[in-house]
MIGU-731151 format. One line per field, with one value per atom (N, C-alpha, C): residue in three letters; x, y, z. Coordinates in steps of 0.2 Angstrom, whole numbers, plus 5000, padded with zeros to 4 digits. Atoms other than C-alpha are relative to their C-alpha. Layout:
BEGIN
res (ALA ...)
c1 (X ...)
c2 (Y ...)
c3 (Z ...)
//
This chain:
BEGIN
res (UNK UNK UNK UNK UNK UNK UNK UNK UNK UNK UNK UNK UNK UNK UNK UNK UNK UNK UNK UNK UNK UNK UNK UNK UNK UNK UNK UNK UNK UNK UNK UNK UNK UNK UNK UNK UNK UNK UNK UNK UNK UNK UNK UNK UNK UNK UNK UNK UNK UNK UNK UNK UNK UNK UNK UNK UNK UNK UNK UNK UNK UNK UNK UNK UNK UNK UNK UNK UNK UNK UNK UNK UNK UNK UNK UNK UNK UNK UNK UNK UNK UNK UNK UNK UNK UNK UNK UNK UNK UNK UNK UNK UNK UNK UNK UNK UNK UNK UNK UNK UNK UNK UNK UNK UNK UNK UNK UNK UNK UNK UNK UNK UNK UNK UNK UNK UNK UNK UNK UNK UNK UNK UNK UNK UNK UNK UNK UNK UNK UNK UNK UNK UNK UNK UNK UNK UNK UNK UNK UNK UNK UNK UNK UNK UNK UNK UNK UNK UNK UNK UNK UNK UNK UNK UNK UNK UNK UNK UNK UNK UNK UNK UNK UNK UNK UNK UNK UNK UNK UNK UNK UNK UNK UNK UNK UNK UNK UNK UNK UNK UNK UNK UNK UNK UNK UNK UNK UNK UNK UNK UNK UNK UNK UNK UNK UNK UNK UNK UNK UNK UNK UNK UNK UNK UNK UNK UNK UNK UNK UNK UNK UNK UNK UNK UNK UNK UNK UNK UNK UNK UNK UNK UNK UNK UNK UNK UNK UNK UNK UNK UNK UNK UNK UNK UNK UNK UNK UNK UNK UNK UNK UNK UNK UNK UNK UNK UNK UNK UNK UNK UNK UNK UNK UNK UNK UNK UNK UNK UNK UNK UNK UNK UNK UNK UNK UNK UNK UNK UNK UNK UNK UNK UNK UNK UNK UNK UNK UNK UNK UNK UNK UNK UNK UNK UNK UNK UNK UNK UNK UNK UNK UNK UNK UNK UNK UNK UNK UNK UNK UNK UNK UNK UNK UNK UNK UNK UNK UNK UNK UNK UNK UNK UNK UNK UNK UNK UNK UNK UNK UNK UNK UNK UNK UNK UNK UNK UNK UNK UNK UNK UNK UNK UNK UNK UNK UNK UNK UNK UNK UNK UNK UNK UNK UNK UNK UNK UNK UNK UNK UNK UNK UNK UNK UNK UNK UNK UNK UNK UNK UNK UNK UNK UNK UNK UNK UNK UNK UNK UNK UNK UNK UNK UNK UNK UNK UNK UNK UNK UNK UNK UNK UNK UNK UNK UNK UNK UNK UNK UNK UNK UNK UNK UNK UNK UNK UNK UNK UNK UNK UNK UNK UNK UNK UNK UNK UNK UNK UNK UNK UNK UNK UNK UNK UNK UNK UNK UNK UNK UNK UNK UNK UNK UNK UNK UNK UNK UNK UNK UNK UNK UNK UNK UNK UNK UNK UNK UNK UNK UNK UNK UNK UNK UNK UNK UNK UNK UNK UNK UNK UNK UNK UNK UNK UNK UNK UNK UNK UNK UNK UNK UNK UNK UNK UNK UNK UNK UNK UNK UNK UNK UNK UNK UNK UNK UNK UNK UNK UNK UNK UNK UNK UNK UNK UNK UNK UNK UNK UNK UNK UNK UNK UNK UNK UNK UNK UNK UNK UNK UNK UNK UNK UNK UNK UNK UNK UNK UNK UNK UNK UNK UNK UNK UNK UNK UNK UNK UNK UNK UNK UNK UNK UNK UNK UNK UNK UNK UNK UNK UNK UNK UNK UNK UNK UNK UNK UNK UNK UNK UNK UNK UNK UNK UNK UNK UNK UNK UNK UNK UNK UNK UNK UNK UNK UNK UNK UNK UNK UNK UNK UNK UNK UNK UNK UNK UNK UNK UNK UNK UNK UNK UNK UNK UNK UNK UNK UNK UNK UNK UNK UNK UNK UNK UNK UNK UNK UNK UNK UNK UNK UNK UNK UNK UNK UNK UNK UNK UNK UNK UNK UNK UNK UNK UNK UNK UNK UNK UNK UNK UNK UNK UNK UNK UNK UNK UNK UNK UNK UNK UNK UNK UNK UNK UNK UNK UNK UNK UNK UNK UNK UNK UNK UNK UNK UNK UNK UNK UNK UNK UNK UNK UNK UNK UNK UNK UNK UNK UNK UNK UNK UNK UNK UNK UNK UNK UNK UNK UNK UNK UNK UNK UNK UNK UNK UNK UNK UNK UNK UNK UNK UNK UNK UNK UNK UNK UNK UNK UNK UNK UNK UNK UNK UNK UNK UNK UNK UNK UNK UNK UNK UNK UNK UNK UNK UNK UNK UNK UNK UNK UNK UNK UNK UNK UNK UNK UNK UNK UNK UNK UNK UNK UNK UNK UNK UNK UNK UNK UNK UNK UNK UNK UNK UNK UNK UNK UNK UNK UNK UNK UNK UNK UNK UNK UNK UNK UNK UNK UNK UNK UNK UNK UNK UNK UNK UNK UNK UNK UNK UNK UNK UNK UNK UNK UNK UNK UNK UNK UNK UNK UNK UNK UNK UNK UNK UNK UNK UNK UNK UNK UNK UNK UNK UNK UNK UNK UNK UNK UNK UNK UNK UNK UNK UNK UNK UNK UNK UNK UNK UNK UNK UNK UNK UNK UNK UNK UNK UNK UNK UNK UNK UNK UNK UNK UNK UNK UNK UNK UNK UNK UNK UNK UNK UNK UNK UNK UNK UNK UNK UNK UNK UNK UNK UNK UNK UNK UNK UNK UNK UNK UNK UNK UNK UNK UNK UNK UNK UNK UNK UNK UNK UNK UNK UNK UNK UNK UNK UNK UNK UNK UNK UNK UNK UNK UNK UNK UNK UNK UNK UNK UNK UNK UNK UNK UNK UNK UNK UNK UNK UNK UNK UNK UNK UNK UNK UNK UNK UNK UNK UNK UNK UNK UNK UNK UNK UNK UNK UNK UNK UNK UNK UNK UNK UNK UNK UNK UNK UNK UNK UNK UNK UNK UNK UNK UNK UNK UNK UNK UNK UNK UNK UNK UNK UNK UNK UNK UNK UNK UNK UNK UNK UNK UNK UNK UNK UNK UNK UNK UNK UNK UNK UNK UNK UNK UNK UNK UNK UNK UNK UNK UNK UNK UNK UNK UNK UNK UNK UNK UNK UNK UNK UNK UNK UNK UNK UNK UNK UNK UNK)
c1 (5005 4630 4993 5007 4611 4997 5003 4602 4994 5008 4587 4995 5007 4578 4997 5002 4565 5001 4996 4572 5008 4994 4588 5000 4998 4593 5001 4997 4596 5006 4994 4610 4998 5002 4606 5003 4995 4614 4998 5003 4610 4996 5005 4596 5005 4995 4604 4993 5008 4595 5005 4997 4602 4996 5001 4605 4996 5003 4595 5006 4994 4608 4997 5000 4599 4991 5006 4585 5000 5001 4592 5004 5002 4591 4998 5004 4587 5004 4999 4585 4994 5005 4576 4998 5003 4574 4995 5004 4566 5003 5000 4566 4999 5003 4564 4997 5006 4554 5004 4998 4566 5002 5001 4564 4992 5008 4549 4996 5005 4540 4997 5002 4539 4998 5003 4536 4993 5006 4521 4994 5005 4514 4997 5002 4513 4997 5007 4503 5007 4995 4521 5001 4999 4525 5005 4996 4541 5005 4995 4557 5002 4997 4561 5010 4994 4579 5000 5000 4586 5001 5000 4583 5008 4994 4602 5004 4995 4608 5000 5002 4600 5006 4995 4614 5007 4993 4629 4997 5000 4620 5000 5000 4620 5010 4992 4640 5003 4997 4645 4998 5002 4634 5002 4995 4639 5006 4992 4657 5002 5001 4655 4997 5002 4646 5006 4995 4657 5006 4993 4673 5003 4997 4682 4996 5005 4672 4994 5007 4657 5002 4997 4669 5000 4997 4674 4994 5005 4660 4992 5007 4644 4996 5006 4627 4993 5006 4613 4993 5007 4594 4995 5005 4583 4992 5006 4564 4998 5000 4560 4993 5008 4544 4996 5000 4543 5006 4992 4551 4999 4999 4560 5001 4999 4561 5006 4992 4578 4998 5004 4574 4999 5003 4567 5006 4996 4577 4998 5002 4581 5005 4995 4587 5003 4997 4597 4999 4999 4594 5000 4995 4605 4995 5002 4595 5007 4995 4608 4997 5000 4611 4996 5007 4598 5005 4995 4614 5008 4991 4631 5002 5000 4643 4995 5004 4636 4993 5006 4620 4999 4998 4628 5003 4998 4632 4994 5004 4617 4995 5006 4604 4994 5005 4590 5001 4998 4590 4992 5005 4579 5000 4998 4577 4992 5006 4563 5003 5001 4559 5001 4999 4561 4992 5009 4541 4997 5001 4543 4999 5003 4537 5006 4997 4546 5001 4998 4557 5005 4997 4565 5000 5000 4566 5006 4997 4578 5005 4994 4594 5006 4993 4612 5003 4995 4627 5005 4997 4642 5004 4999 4649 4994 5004 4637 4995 5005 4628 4994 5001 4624 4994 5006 4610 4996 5009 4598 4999 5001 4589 4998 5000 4590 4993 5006 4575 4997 5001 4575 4999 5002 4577 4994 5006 4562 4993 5005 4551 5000 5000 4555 4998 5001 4552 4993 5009 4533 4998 5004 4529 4997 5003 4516 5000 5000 4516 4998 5002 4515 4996 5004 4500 4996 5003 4495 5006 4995 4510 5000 5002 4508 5009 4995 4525 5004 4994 4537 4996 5003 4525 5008 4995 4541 5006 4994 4554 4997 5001 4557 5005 4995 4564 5005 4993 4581 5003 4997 4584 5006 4994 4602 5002 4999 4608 5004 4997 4614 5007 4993 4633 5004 4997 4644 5002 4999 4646 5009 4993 4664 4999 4999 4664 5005 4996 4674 4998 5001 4674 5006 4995 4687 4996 5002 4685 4995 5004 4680 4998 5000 4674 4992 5007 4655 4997 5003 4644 4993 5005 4632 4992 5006 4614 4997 5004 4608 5002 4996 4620 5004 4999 4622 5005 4993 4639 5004 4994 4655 5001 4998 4662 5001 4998 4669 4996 5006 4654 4996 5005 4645 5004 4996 4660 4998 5000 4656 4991 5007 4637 5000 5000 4640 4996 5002 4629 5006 4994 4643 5007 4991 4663 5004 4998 4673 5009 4990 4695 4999 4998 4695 4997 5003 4684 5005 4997 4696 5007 4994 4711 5008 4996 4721 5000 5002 4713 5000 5003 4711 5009 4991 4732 5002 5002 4728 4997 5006 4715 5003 4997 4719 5001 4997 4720 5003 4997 4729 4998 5003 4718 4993 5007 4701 4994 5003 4687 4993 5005 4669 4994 5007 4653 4996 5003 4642 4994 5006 4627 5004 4994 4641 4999 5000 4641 4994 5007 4623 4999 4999 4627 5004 4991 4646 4993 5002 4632 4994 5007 4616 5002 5000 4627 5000 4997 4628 4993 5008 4610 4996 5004 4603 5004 4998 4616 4997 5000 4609 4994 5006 4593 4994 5007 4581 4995 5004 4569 4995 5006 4550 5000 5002 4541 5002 4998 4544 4996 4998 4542 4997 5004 4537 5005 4998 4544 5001 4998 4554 5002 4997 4559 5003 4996 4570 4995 5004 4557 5003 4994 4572 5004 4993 4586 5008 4995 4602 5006 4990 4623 5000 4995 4632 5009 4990 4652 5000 4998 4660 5007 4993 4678 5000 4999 4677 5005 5003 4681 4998 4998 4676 5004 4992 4691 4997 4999 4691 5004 4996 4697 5002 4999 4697 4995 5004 4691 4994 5003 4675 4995 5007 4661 4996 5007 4643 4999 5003 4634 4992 5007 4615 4994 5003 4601 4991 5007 4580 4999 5001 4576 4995 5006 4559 4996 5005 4545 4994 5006 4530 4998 5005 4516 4998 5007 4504 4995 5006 4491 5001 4997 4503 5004 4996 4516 5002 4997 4528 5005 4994 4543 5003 4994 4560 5004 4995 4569 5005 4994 4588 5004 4994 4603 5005 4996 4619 5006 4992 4637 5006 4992 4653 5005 4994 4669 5004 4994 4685 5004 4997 4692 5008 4993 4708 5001 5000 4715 4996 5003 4708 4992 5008 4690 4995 5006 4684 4995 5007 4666 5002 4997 4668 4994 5006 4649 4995 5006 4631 4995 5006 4618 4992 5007 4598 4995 5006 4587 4994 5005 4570 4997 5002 4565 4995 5008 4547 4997 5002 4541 4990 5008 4523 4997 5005 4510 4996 5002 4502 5006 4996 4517 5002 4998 4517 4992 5005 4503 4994 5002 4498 4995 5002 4494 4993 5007 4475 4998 5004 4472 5008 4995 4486 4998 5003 4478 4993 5005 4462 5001 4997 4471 5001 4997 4479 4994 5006 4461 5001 5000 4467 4996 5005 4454 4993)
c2 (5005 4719 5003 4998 4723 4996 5000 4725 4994 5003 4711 5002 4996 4719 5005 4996 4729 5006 4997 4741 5000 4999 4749 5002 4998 4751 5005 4993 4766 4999 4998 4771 5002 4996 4772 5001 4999 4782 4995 5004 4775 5007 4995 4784 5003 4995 4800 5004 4998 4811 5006 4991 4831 5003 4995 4843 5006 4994 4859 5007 4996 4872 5008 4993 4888 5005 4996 4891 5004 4995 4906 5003 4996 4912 5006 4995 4931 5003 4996 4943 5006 4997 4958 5001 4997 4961 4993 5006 4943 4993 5006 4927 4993 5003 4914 4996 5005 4900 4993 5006 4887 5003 5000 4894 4996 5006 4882 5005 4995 4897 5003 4997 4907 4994 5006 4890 4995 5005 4883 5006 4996 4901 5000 5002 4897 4994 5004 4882 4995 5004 4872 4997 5002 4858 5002 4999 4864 5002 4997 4873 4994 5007 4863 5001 5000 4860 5002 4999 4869 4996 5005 4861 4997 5004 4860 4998 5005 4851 4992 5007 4836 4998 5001 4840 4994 5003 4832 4991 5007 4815 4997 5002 4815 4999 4998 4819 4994 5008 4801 4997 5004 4793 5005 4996 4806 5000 5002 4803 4996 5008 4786 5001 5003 4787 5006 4994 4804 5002 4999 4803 5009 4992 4820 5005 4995 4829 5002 4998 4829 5008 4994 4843 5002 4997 4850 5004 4997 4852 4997 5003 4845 5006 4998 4852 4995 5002 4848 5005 4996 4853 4998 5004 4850 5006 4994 4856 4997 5001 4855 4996 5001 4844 4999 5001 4841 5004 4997 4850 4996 5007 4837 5005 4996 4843 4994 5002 4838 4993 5006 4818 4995 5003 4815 4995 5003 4801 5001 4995 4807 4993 5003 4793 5004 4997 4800 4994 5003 4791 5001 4997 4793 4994 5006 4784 4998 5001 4774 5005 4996 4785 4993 5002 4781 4996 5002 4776 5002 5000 4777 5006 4992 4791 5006 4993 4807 5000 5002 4801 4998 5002 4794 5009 4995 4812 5005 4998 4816 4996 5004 4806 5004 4997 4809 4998 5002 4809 5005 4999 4810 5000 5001 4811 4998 5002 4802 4999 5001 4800 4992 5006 4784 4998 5004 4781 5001 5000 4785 5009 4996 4803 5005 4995 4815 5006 4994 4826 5006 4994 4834 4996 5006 4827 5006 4995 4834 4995 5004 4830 5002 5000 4829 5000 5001 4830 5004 4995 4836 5000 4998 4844 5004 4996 4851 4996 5005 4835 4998 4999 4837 5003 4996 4849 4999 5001 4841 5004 4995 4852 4999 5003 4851 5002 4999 4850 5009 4994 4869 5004 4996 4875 4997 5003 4864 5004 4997 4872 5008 4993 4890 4999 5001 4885 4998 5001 4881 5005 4997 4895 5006 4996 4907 5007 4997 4924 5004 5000 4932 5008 4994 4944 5003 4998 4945 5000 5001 4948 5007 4994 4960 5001 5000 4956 5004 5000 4955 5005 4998 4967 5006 4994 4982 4997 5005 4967 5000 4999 4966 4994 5005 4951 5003 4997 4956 5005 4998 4966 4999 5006 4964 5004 5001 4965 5007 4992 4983 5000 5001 4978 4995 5006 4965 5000 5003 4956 4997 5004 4950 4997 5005 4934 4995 5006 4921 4995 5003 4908 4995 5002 4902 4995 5006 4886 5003 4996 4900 5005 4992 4913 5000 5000 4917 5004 4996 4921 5004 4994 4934 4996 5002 4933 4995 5005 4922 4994 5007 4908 5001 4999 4910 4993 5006 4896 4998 5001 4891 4996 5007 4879 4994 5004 4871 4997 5002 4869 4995 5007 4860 4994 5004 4848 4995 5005 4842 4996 5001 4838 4995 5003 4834 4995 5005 4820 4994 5003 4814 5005 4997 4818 4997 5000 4821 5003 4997 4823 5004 4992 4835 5005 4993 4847 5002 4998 4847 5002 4996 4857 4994 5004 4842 4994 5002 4833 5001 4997 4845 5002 5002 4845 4996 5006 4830 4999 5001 4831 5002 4998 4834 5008 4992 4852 5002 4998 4853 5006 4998 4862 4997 5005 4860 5003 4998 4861 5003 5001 4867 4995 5007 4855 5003 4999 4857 5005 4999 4860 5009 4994 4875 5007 4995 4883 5005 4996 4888 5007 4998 4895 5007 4993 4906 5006 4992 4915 5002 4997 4916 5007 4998 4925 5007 4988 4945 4998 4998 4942 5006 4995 4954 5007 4996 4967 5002 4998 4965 5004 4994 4973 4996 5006 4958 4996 5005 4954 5007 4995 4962 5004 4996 4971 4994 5001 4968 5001 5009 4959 4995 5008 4942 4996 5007 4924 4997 5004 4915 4994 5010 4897 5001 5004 4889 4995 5004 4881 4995 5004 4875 5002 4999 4877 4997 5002 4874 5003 4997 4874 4996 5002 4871 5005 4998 4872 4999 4999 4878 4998 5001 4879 4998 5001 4871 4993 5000 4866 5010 4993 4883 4997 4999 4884 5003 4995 4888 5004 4995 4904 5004 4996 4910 5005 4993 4927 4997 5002 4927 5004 4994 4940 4998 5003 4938 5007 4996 4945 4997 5003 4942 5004 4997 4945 4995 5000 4942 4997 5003 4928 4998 5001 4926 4999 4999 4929 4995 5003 4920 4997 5003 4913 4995 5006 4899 5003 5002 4897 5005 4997 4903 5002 4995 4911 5003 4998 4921 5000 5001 4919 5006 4998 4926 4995 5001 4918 5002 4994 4925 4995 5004 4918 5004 4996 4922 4997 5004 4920 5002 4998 4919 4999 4999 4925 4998 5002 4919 5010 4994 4937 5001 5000 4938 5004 4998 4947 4997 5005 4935 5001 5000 4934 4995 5005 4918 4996 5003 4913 4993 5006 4898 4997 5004 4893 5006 4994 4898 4996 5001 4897 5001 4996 4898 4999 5002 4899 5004 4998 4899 5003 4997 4912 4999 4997 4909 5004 5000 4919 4999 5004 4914 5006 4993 4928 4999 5003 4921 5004 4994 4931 5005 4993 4947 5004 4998 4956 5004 4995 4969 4995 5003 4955 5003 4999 4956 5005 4993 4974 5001 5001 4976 4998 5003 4964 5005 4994 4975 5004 4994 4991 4999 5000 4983 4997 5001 4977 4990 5007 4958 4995 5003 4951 5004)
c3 (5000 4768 5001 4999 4766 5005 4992 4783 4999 5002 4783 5002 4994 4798 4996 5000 4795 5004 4997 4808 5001 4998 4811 5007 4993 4829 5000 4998 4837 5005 4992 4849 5004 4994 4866 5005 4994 4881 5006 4995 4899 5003 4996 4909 5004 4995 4919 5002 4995 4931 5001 5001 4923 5007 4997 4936 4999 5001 4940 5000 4998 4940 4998 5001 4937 5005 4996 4952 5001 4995 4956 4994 5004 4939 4999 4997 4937 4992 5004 4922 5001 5001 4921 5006 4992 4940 5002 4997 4942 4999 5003 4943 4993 5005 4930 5001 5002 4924 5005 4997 4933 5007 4993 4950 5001 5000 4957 5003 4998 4963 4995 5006 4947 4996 5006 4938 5003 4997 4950 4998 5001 4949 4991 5005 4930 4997 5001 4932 4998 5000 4931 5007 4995 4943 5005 4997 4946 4996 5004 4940 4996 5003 4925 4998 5003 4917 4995 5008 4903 4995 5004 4889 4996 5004 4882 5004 4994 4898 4997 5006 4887 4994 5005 4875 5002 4996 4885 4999 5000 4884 4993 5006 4865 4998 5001 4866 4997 5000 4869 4994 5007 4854 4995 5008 4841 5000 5000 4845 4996 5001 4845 4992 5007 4826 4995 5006 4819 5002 4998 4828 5002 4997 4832 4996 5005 4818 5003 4997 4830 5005 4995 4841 4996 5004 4825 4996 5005 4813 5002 5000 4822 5003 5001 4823 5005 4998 4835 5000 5000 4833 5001 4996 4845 5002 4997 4848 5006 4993 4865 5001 4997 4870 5008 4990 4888 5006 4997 4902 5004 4992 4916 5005 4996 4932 5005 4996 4945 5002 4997 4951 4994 5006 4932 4998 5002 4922 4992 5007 4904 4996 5004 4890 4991 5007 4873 4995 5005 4857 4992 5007 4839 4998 5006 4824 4996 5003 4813 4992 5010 4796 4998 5005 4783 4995 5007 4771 5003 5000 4769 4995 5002 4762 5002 4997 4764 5005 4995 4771 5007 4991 4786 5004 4997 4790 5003 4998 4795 5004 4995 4811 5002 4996 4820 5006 4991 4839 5003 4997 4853 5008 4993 4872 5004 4997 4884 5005 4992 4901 5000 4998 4909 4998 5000 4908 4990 5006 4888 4999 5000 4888 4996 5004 4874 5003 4998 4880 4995 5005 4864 4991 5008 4845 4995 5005 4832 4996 5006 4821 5004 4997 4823 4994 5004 4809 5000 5000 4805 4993 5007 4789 4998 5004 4778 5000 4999 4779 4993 5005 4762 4998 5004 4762 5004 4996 4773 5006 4996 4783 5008 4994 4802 5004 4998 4815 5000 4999 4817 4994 5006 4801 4997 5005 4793 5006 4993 4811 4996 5003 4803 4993 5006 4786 4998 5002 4789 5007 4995 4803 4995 5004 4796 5003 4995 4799 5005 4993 4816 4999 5003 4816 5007 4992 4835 5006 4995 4843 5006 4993 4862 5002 4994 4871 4994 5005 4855 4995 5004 4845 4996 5002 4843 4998 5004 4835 4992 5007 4819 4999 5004 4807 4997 5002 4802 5006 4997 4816 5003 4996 4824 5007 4993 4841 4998 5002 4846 5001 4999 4849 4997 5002 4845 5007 4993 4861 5004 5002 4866 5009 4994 4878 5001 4998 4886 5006 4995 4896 5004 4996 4911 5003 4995 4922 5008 4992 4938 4999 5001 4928 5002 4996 4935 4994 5007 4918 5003 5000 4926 5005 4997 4933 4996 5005 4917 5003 5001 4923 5006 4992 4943 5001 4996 4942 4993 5007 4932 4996 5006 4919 5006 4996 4935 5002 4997 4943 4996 5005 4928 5000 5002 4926 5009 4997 4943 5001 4998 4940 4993 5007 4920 4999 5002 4914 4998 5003 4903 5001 5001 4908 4995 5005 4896 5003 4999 4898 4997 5002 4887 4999 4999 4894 5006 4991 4911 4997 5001 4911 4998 5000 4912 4994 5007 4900 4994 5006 4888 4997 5003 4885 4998 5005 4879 4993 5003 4869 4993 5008 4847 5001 4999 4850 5004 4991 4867 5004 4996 4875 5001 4998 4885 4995 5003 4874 5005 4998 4879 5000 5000 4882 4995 5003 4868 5006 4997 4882 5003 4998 4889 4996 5006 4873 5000 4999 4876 5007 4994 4891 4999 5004 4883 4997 5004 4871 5004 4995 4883 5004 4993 4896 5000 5002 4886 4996 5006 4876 5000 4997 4886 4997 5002 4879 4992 5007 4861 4999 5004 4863 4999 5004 4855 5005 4994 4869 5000 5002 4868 5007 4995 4882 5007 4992 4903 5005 5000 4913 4997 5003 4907 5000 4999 4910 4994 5006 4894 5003 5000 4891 4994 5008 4876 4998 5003 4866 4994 5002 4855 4996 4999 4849 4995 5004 4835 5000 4999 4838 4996 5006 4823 5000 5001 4824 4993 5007 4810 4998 5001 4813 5007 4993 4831 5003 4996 4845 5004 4995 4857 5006 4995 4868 5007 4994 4886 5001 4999 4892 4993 5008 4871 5000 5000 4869 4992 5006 4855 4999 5001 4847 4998 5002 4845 4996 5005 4831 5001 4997 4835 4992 5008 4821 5004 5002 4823 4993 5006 4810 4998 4999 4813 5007 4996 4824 5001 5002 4829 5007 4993 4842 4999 5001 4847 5006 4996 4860 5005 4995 4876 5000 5003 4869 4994 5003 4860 4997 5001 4851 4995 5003 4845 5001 5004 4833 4999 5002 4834 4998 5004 4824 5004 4996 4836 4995 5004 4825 5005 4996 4835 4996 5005 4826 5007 4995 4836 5000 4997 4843 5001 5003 4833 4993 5005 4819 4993 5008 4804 5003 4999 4814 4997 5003 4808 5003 4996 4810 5002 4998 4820 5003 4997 4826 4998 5000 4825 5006 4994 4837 4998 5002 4832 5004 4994 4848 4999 4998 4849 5007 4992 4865 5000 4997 4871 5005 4992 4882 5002 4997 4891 5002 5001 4887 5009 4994 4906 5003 4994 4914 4999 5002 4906 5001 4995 4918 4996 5004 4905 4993 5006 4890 4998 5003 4890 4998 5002 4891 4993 5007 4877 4996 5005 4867 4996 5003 4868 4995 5004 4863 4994 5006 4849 4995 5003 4843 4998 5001 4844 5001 4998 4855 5000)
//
């Protein structure tokens, strides 16, 4: 039946109020951005929220519109525009597809504060979605390029990570300084619980096992990055400015062993920072070794917390 409205509705979650779970964050012999010390000294009010905690609230409505395909072959791509801090109320909203057939495999989505204020914009699909290009990739597709770069000056586009990474992830397994607490631990804070993230539930679940949380996943390849190499000069303070997970062959499995392959896809600045663009691929860590997800994070780091910037800048004849 053709629609009469001028608009289509959107899908919407209920206001949640995402946990902080990474104050005592530490790479590189320091703190991060989401301690409130490090993050006041930067002229922040306060340690924010990583940004793909956001993810978990889109879970429920993409289900609801792509059925089990959204574990299996979906894609979120979000750019991040406001950070929340722990207290804040974050709402999720899925556009209805534009069309039917293929078109219906591809949305827009969104997340705001209770008081309206954008906290991230992108797309969601799964499949191939027949081409169209997601929020991240169309952000890369118009960055020009990077010609005053101080922090990230000694990266190179095409560079790849100096190892292949081999990670996993268990219900009590502790992923490192990056990520100071377990799978378990996020399941009791979760925005949206899901059966078949829990051991018990996840023997239930079409696979018979527990799968991971989309928002999780970010966490499985964040928690070896440091081994690949791909991060500019030190100290300096980064944030996820945004951010694309696409399952290939998915779900990822808890406790499944899995390798990252990491690659520099592009570079680039604004006003206050720096970016690295890396593409991470994860093969399943088995004889056959099939690509089964990719990850495309935008790292910022904030040229304000790298002490050395200005006279660097001089040197290199920038300012």
């Amino acid at each position: 039946m053709t629609n009469p409205f001028t608009q289509t509705p959107s899908l919407c979650g209920p206001l949640r109020q995402p946990r902080q779970m990474l104050a005592d964050q530490k790479y590189d012999g320091h703190k991060s951005i989401h301690d409130d010390a490090m993050a006041e000294g930067l002229g922040l009010r306060a340690g924010p929220i990583e940004g793909p905690t956001h993810f978990s609230q889109f879970d429920p409505l993409l289900f609801n519109l792509f059925g089990q395909q959204w574990f299996e072959t979906g894609c979120i791509s979000a750019h991040y525009q406001n950070m929340v801090v722990e207290g804040e109320e974050v709402r999720a909203f899925v556009d209805q597809p534009e069309s039917s057939g293929e078109g219906a495999r591809f949305v827009r989505i969104r997340a705001e504060k209770r008081d309206g204020t954008p906290v991230l914009t992108g797309s969601a699909s799964v499949g191939d979605a027949n081409g169209l290009p997601h929020e991240i990739q169309q952000r890369i597709a118009k960055l020009r390029p990077a010609t005053g770069l101080v922090i990230n000056r000694d990266l190179k586009v095409g560079q790849r990570g100096a190892m292949v990474e081999k990670i996993r992830m268990g219900f009590d397994q502790h992923m490192g300084d990056h990520y100071p607490f377990t799978l378990a631990d996020k399941l009791q804070v979760i925005t949206e619980p899901c059966a078949w993230y829990t051991p018990e539930g996840g023997a239930q679940s079409p696979w018979g096992r527990a799968i991971i949380p989309m928002e999780m996943i970010s966490v499985l390849l964040g928690s070896t990055i440091a081994e690949a190499g791909l991060s500019g000069r030190k100290p300096a303070v980064g944030l996820f400015a945004g951010q694309e997970i696409r399952l290939l062959k998915g779900p990822l499995f808890v406790d499944q062993g899995y390798e990252l392959e990491r690659e520099i896809i592009a570079l680039s600045e604004s006003a206050r920072t720096e970016s690295v663009w890396i593409r991470t691929k994860v093969y399943e860590a088995s004889a056959a070794r099939p690509l089964v997800a990719e990850m495309i994070l935008n790292g910022a780091v904030m040229k304000a917390s790298y002490a050395n910037y200005d006279k660097e800048a001089r040197e290199l004849g920038l300012v």
